[in-house]
N, C-alpha and C positions, 0 to 999 in steps of 0.2 A: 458361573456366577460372575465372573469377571468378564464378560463379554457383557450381557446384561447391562452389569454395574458401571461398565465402560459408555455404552449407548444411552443410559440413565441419562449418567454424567450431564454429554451432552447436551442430552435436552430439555432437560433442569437447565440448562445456562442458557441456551438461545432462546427457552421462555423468559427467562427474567430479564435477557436482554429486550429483545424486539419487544416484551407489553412494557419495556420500562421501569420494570420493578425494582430493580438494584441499577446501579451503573460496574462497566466494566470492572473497574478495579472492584469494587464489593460481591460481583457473582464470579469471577476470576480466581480471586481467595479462598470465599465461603463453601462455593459449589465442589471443586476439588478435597479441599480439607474435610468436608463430611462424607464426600460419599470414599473418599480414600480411606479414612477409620473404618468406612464399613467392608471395605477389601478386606481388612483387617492388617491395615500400616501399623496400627499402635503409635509408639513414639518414635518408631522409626519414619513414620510421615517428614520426621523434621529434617532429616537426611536427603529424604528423597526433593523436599523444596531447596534444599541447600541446595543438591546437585542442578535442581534446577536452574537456580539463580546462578550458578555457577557459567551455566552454559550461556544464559542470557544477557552476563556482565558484559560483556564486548560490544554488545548490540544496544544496551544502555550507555555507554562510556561513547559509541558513537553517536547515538540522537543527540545525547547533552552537549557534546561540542560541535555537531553538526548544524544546531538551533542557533547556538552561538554564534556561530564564523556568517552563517548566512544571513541573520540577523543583522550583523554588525554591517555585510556588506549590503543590507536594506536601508539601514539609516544610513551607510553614508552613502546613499543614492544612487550604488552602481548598478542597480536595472531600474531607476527610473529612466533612463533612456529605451529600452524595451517597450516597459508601461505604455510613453507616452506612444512609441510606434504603432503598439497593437491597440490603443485607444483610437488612433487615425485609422485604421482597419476598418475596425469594428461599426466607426461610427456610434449613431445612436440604435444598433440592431442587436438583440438580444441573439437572435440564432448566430448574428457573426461572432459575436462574441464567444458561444458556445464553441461553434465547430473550432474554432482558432484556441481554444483550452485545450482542444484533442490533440489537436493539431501539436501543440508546443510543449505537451505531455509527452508524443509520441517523437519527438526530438530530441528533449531534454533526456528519455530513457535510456538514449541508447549508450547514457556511460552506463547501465548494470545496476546504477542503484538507486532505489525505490524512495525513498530517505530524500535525497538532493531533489529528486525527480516532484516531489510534492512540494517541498519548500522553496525551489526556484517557481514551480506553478504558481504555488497559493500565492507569492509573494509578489509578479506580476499582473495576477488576475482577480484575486478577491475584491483590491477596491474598486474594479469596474463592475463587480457583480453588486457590491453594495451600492453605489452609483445609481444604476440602471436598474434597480430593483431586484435584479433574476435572482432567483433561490440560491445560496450555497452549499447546496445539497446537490443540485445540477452539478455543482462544479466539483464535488468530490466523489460523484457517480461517475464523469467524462473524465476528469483524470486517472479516477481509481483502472476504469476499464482500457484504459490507452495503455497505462504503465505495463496494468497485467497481461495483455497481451503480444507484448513486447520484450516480458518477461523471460521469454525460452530462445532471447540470444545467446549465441554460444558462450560469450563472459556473463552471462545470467546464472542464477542459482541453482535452479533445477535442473538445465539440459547439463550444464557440468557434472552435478551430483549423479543422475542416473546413468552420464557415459563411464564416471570413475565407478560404482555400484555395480557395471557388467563387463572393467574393461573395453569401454571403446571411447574413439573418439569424437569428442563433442562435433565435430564438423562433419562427421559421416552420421550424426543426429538430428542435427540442425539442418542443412543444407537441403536436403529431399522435403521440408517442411516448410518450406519459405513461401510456398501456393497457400498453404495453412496460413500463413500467419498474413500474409495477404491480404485473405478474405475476411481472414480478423480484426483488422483492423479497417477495413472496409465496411464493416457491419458498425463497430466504433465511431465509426463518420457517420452512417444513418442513425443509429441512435443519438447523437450529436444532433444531427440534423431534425431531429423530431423532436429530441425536447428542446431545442430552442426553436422551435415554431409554436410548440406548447406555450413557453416563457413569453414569448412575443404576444400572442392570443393574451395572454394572461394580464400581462401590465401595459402590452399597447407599446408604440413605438417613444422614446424620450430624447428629448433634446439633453444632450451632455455640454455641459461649457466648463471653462475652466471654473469661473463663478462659484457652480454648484461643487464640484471634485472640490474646492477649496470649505464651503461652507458644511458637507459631509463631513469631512475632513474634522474640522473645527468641531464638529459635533459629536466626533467620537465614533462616529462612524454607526451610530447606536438609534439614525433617523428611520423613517418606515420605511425605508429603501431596504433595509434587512430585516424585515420584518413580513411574515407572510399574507398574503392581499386576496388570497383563492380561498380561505379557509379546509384547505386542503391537507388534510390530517400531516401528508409525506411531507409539505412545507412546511410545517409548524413549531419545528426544533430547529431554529437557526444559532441559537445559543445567544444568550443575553450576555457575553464576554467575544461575541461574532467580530474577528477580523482585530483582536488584541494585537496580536502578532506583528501586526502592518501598520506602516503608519502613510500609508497614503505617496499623493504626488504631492504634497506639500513643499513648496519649493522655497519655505523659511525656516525649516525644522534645521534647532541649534547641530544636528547631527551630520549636517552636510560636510561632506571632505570633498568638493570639487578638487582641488590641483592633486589630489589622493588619483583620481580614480583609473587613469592608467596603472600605476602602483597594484590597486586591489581589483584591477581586474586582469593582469599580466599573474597575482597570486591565484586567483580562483582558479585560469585556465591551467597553472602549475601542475596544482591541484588536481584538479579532474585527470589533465595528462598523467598524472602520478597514479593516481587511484586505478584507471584501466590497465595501466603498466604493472600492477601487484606487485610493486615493490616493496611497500609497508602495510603492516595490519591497517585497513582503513582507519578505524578508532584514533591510531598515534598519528596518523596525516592529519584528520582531524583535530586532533590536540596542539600538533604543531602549527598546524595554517592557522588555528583561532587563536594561541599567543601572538603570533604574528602580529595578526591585522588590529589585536586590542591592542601591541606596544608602537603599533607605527599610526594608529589612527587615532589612539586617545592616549598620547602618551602621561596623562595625570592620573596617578594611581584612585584618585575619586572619579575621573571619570570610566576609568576600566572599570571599576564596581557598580557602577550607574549601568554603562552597558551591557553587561550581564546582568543586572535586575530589572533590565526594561523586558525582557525575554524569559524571565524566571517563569509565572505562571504558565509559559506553553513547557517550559523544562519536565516543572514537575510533573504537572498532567501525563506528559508523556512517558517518562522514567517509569511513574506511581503503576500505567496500565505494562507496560512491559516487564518490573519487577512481580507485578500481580500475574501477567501471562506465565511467568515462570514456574509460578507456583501448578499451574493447570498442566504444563508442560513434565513438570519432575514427578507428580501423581499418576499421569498418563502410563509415563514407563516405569516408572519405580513400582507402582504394584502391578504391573507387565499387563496391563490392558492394552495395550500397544497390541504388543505380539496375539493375545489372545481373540480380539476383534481380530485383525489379520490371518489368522489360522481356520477363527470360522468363516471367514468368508470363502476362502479356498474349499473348505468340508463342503459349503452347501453349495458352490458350483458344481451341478450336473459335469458327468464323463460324457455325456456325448457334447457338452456346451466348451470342449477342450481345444478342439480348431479352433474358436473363435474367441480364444486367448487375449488375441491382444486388443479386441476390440474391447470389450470386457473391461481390462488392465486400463483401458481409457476411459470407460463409464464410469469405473470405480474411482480413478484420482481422483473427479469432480470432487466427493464427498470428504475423502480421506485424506485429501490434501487441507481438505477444508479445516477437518476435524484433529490433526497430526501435523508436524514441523514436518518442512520439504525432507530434513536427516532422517525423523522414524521412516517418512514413505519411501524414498530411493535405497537406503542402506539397509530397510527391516523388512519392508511389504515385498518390493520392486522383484529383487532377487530371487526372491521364495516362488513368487508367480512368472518370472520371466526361466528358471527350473522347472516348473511344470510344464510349461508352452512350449519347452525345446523337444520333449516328447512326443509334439506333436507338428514339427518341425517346423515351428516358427524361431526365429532370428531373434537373439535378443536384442540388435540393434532396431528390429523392427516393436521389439516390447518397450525399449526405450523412447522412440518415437511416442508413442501411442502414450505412454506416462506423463508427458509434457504436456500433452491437448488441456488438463484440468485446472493448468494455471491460471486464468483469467478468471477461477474463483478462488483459488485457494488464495489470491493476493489479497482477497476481500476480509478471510480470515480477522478474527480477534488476535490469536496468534501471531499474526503477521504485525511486527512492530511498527514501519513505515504506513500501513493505514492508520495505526492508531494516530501516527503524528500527522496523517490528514487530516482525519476528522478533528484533531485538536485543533490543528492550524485554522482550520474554515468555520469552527463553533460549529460543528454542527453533530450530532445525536448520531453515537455507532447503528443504533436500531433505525432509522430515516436511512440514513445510508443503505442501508442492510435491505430496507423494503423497495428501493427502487433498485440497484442494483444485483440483488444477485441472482434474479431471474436472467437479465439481460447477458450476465454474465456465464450464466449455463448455457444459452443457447449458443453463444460465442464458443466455449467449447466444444460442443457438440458438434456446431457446424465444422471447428477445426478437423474434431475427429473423421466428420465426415469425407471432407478434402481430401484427408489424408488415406481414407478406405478407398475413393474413387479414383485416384491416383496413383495405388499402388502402394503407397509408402507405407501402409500399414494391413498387411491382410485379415481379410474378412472370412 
């Protein structure tokens, strides 16, 4: 019954998401809380959301000051000099513009975390996308997919989780994988490259001047340039609060701190330096660098308040769907659907389908990463299935490999707290996202996996 009840779950929620019919936070909530009474939680349900939220406080405690610090170093201009570089790239070409989002996605990723990795993009790139017309859905598809498959560096979440889950180590996981990721991000570029020749077809080549960036700007950013021009259903959620977050190249907004910006840009790099170093729970780096830059850049206790409530609506947005993820997250395991999807899936894998474990253990992340926190799949699923596969003497370094390949969808994940604060940041519809993305995203897997069969690194 709880396997059932568990895959229900599910698809009760990705239907109300993708037709639109609830927004995250409301099918997040609703969906788990009912069919968990039918597990039969009783009021022990509320235990089980507690532990949730318990596990998720950290991860909310970091978006809200992560929103902030980077926020703050958006108003006071310190990547308007980026902006304007990649603006002189780009030109007025929409595919350059695209592949150069991959591009600087797949840069910005490599400190580890997902979170910075979208709020340094979005906050760069969105007002060339409103600009120039191009969809900002394109741009949370080519970020989403850059990040996630970038995701399985060794300070990444997953490959550490599944080497500490079999005892080994992340670099004897990683490194045989690197042709994988490769190609992954290879295929990131072509898809890059096709939808911004899509974009370009679409709205045609546009003169950019400073002129217009300023009269955008002035207009809230809320012109038909954000607005979709294909009548293209995947276009059509750009979000009527598109690009809040940002306020442009506006180069007379009261928030500018020129003689600041060595200052906050010597803090930022601290920071990041700090954050790869794991010296402190992310969350309290965060808390600390965003006192920071509010008492040295606005030292008027009105304006420290002003600046955290220029930022509030991406706050809550994003908190509201992360504390609601919690709720789906503590039902999951608390009435042990977790375990018990996991358990059948092992029953109905055929004995003679035993050699071919790990490739298997690869097909299957796609989905259960999708459907499950990276914790239940490495510590609950991983183990269980890398013990049966040694029967038949596969490596669990090589079941670990193979567990990695499903990253590039699982980041796409409702679960996954750092998409939720993409889509918040870019206005744009989790379900949009969801329908150009994560096809592209499975076959990036797939093909990982397959590198990885062809090469050895994971046998077949």
């Amino acid at each position: 019954m709880l396997v059932t009840l568990g895959f229900l779950m599910v698809a009760v929620f990705m239907f109300l998401i993708l037709t639109k019919r609830a927004t995250p936070v409301v099918g997040l909530t609703l969906v788990p809380v009912a069919f968990g009474l039918l597990a039969g939680a009783g009021l022990g349900i509320g235990d089980m959301i507690t532990d949730g939220i318990k596990s998720l406080a950290p991860t909310a405690a970091l978006l809200f000051f992560a929103i902030i610090f980077f926020g703050i170093m958006i108003d006071v201009g310190l990547f308007d000099p980026l902006v304007k570089f990649i603006l002189r790239l780009v030109r007025d070409d929409p595919m350059r513009l695209v592949v150069g989002t991959a591009v600087l996605a797949m840069v910005v990723s490599l400190d580890g975390d997902g979170s910075t990795t979208f709020i340094i993009v979005t906050s760069a790139m969105l007002p060339l996308y409103l600009k120039l017309g191009v969809s900002p859905v394109v741009l949370t598809v080519v970020a989403g997919l850059s990040n996630a498959t970038m995701n399985i560096i060794p300070w990444g979440g997953p490959t550490v989780r599944a080497a500490s889950a079999l005892g080994l180590s992340p670099s004897d996981v990683f490194v045989p994988m690197v042709p994988s990721l490769v190609v992954g991000l290879i295929m990131v570029l072509g898809f890059s490259v096709h939808l911004g020749i899509m974009e370009r077809r679409r709205i045609g080549t546009l003169v950019l001047t400073s002129e217009r960036i300023l009269e955008k700007v002035g207009n809230g950013g809320t012109s038909s340039a954000g607005s979709d021009h294909s009548g293209n259903a995947d276009d059509s959620d750009d979000g009527g609060d598109t690009g809040r977050f940002i306020d442009g190249l506006d180069p007379k907004r009261d928030t500018l701190r020129p003689k600041l910006l060595w200052f906050n840009a010597a803090l930022t790099t601290v920071l990041l330096v700090v954050l790869v170093m794991d010296v402190l729970p992310i969350p309290v780096l965060f808390m600390i660098a965003s006192s920071i830059a509010l008492a040295v850049n606005f030292p008027a206790v009105k304006d420290q308040g002003e600046a955290i409530a220029r930022h509030s609506a991406s706050i809550v947005s994003v908190v509201a769907m992360v504390l609601a993820a919690a709720v789906l997250t503590g039902v999951f395991q608390g009435t042990g659907m977790v375990e018990a999807m996991a358990e059948w899936l092992l029953q109905v894998i055929p004995d003679a389908m035993g050699s071919h474990l790990a490739v298997i253990t690869g097909v299957l992340s796609i989905p259960l990463t999708f459907f499950m926190t990276n914790d239940a799949f490495y510590f609950g699923v991983l183990p269980v299935l890398s013990e049966t596969a040694a029967q038949y003497g596969i490596e669990p370094v090589e079941m670990a490999r193979a567990s990695i390949t499903g990253q590039a969808v699982h980041m796409q994940s409702p679960l996954v707290p750092a998409i939720l604060l993409l889509v918040t940041l870019a206005g744009v519809s989790l379900a949009d996202h969801h329908k150009k993305v994560l096809w592209r995203a499975g076959l990036i897997s797939i093909t990982m996996l397959v590198v990885g069969v062809a090469l050895g690194q994971i046998p077949f």
